[in-house]
N, C-alpha and C positions, 0 to 999 in steps of 0.2 A: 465382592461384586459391587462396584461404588453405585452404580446406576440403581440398583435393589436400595440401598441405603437411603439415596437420596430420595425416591419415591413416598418409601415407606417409614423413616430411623430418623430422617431430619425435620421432614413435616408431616408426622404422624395424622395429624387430626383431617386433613385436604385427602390424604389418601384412605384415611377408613372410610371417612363418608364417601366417597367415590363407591369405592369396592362395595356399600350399603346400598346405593342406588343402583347398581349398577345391575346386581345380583337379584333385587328387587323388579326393579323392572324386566330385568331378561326372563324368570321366573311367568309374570306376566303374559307378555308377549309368546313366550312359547308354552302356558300351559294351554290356553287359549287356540294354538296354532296346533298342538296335538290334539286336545280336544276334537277340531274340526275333520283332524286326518281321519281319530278311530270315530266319530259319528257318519262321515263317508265312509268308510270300508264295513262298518256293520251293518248300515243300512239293507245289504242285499241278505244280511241275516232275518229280519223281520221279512224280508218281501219273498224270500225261495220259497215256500208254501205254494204263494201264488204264482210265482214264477213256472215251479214246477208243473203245475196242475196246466198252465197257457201252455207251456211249451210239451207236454205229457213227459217229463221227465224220470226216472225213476233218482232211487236217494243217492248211489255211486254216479250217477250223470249231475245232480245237484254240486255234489261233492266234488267235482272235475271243474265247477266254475271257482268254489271257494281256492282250490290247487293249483288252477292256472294262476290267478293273481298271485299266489303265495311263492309259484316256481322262481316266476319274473324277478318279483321283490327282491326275494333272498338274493338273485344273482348281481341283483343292483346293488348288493351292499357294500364288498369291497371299492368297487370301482366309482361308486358316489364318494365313499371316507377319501379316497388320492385327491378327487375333483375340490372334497371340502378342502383337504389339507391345502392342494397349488393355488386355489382361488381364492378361498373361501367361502365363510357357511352364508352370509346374506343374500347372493345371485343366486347362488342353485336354492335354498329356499323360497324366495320368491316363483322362479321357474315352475318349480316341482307343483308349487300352491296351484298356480294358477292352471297348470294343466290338467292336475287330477280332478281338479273342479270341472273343466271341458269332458273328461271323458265319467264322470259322474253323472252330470245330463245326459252324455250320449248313451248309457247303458238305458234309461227312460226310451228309446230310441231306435234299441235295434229290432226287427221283426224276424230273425234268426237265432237259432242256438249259437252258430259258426260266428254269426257278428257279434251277438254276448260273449263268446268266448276272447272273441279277439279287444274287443273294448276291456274286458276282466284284463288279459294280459296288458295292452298300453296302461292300463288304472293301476295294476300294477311294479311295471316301470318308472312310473311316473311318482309316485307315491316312496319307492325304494330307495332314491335317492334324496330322501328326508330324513329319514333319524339318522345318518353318520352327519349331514350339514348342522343338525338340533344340537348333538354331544359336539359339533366341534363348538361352534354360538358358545354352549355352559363352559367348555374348557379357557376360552378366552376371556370370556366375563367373570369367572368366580376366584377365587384362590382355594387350594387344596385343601384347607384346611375346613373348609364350608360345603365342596363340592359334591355330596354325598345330600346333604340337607336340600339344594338346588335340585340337585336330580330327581330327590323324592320326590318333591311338589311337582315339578314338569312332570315327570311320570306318574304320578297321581292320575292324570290323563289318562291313561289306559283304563282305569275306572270311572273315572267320569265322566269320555264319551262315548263307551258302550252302554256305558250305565242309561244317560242321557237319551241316546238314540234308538233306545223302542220305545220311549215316553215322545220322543217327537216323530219317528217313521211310523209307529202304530196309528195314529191320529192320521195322518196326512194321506197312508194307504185306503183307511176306512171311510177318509173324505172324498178323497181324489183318484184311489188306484194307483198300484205300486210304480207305471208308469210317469207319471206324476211327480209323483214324491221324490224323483231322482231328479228333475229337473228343479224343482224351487230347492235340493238340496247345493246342487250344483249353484246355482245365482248368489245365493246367502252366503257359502261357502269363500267362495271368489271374493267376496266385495268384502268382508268381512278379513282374509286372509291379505290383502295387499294393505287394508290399514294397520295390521300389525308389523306387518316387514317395515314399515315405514318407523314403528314406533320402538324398533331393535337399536339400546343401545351399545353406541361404539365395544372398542374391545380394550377388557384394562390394559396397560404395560404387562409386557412379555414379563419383565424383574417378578411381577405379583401372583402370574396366571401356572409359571415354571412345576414341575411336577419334583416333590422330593419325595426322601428316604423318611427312613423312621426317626432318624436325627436331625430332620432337617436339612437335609444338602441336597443340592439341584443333583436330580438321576437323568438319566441323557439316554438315547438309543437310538438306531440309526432305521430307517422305514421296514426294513429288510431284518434287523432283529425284532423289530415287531412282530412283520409278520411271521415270522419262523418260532415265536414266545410260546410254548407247552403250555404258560401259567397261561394265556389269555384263550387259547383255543381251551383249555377246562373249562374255562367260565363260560366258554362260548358251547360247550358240552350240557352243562347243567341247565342253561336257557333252554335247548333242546328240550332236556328231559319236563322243565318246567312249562312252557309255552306248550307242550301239547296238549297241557290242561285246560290252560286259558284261551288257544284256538279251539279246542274239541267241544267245552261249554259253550262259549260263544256262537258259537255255527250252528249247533244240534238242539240248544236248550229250546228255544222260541218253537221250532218243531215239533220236539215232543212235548211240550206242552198244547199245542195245538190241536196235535193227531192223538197223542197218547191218553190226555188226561182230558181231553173236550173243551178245552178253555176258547173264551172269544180272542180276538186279535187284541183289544185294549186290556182284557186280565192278563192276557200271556206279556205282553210287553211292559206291565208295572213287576209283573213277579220276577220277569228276565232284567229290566233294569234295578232291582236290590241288590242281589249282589255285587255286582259293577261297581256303585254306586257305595256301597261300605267300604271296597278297596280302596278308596279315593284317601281316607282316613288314616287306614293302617299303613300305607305306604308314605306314605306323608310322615308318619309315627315311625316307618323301617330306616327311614333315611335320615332323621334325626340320633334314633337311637346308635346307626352305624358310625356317626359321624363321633357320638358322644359314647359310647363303651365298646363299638365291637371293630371297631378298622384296624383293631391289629388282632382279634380271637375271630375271625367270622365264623368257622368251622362252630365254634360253642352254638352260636345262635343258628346259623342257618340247620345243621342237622337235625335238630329237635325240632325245629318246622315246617321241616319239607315231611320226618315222619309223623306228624301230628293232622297234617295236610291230608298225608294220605288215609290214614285213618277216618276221616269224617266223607271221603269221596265213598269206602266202605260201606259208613254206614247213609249217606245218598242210595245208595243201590235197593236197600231195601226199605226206604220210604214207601208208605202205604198212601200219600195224598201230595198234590201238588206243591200244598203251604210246604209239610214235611221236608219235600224234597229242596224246595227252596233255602228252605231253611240252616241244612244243613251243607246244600252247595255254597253259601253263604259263609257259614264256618270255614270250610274249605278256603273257600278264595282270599278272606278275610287276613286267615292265618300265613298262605302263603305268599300275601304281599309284606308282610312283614318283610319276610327274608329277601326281597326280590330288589333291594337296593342296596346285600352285601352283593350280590349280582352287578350292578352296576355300578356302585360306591368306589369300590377299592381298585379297578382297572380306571375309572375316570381320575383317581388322585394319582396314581403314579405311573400311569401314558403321559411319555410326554408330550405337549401341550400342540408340536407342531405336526404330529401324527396321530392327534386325538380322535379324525374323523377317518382313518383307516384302524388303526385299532380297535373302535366299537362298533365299526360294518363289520370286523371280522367278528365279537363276540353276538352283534344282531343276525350276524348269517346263521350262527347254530337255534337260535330263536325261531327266526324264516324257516326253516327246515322243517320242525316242528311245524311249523306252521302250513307248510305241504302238505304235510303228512296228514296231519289229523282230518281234518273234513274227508277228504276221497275215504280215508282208511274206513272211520267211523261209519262214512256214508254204505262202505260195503257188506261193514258188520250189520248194519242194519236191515239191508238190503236181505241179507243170508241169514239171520240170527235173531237181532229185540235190539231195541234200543239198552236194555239191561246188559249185553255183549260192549256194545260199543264204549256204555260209561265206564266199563270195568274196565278194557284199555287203560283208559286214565288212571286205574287204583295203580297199575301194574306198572305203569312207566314213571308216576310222581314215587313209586317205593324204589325205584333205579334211580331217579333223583341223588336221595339221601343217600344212597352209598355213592354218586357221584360228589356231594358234597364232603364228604369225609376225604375226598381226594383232593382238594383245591386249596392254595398256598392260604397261609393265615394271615402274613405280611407285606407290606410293599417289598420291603428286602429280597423276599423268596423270588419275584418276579425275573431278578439277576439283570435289570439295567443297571447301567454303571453310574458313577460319580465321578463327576468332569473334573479333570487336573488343576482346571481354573478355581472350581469349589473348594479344592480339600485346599489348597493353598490361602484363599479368601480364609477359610476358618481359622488357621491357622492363623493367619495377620491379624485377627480381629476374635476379643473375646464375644463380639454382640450374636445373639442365637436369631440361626435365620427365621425361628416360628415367630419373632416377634414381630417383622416385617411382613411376613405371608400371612401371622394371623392379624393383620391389621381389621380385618371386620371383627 
């Protein structure tokens, strides 16, 4: 592949530092740009308390607003990954910014259950068609061989702005009223999101960003073996069984601690943002490590953490105090961010690069799903049963996890896209290893 050569083989040092910058700043610009998504979408976790109480809600009616948002989402996720792959991720990120910002003031806004529901679903919508445009941005900007390390840090995000967001919506409800709070979230949101679109840079050469094998050679597949890949609908299985953890805390924690253990609104929202808040760390620490020992054993790592995970949500159940419980949801989420960027890691290196954003809507769709699920469900066990019903859920479904991860491919190889006639030929003309060019960072 001369074009790969000369990029990378002839003027080594122009193209590391590129692929250095490049991956740096995109890093950047989208941990920032996630951040803002999950501190808008959690925000109505701090405020349903009050929500509930305005509107006389009960906790399955609570739970039907966290569910509409999450129906939406999921459904957007295929059909945003086509939009990223024909366009591209920088329009529809933009777009998506600035509108979930609009309908993030208007949920401050509506004086209906029916209007809140419908603003939850446009919010949504709107928001769904953001992480396939985010994984397509990392797929063009990184090269393979780093692309797990990227991912970590950007999703990092998932913990540090839920973590983030009852330390700034707790404050803002107990100054202003949860009405409020959705509008100055909305303004900051907005303004703060179109200077980072602006600061997305370009995308490396296709030669650098190409998705390979375990030897290195360009693997190929066409939109339609994507979507049909058993190896990516697994992974998009395990997000399922994962994410019902991470939606079911999130939604219910700030709650019971409100209702259950009597805390004020500013204790409940430093205790609810620790754990968040620690994940930021270990995922950061998962995606390095997948990058440097586990991208071809994930099965090693990920199974021992998803049962270890479940084990401390166990022993959550029977905490006797607030700290307690925190403490050990703490462990819990800590442990299983670890594992949550062989999750993402090993379908982002070997997708190929120009079906990046339909490939990870399909593996975010089993994620979203979960993420249906859980609030309405928990909300009902609550409703019918204790909150002690509801977190068990979660023991029962992260222990389905771990047998789901014993099932999912350990290598790119296993994934069965092929290796273009053009490659195996290139290698053959030439003794030079194509990692040296892809690993030019």
């Amino acid at each position: 592949m001369p074009v790969l050569r000369s990029s990378a083989t002839l003027d080594p040092a122009p193209a590391a530092n590129r692929v250095r910058r490049t991956a740096y700043l995109t890093i950047v610009v989208l941990l920032l740009a996630w951040t803002i998504d999950f501190v808008d979408r959690f925000a109505i976790s701090m405020a349903m308390p009050f929500i509930g109480e305005e509107f006389g809600l009960s906790k399955t009616m609570q739970g039907l607003l966290f569910t509409t948002f999450s129906v939406v989402y999921l459904l957007c996720q295929v059909p945003a990954g086509y939009l990223a792959d024909r366009f591209g991720a920088r329009g529809l990120m933009l777009t998506t910014l600035v509108l979930w910002s609009a309908f993030t003031g208007l949920t401050g806004l509506m004086g209906t259950f029916a209007g809140l529901l419908a603003v939850r679903a446009l919010f949504g919508a709107s928001q769904g068609c953001f992480p396939p445009a985010s994984f397509k941005a990392v797929a063009e900007r990184t090269t393979p061989k780093n692309r797990g390390t990227v991912t970590g840090v950007v999703m990092s995000a998932s913990g540090f702005g839920p973590g983030i967001a009852p330390l700034i919506v707790a404050p803002l409800i107990a100054a202003a009223g949860w009405r409020s709070s959705f509008l100055w979230l909305a303004a900051c949101g907005a303004a703060i999101g179109v200077l980072l679109w602006a600061l997305l840079p370009r995308p490396l050469p296709a030669a650098l960003t190409r998705a390979v094998d375990a030897a290195g050679r360009t693997t190929t597949a066409s939109r339609r073996e994507v979507l049909r890949s058993l190896q990516v609908w697994k992974f998009a299985a395990l997000f399922c069984a994962m994410n019902l953890l991470v939606s079911g805390l999130v939604s219910w924690v700030p709650s019971y601690l409100l209702e259950s253990r009597n805390l004020s609104i500013q204790t409940t929202g430093v205790l609810a943002a620790i754990p968040m808040l620690v994940t930021v760390g270990t995922t950061i620490l998962g995606g390095w490590l997948f990058d440097r020992f586990f991208h071809d054993r994930i099965r090693w790592f990920l199974v021992p953490i998803v049962a270890v995970t479940a084990i401390f949500l166990a022993l959550m159940l029977t905490a006797s105090s607030a700290v307690q419980f925190t403490v050990y949801e703490t462990i819990a989420l800590g442990v299983a961010s670890l594992g949550s960027m062989c999750l993402f890691g090993l379908p982002m290196r070997v997708l190929p690069t120009e079906h990046a954003g339909i490939g990870m809507g399909m593996l975010n769709l089993g994620g979203q799903v979960a993420a249906a699920i859980a609030p309405l469900l928990m909300g009902w066990l609550v409703d019918r049963f204790s909150y002690t019903a509801a977190f068990g859920l979660l023991v029962a479904t992260t222990a389905v996890g771990a047998v789901i991860a014993c099932w999912l491919p350990q290598r790119p190889a296993q994934f069965g896209f092929s290796t273009t006639a053009a490659q195996r030929r290139d290698d053959g003309a030439d003794g030079v290893h194509r990692g040296r060019s892809v690993d030019a960072d």
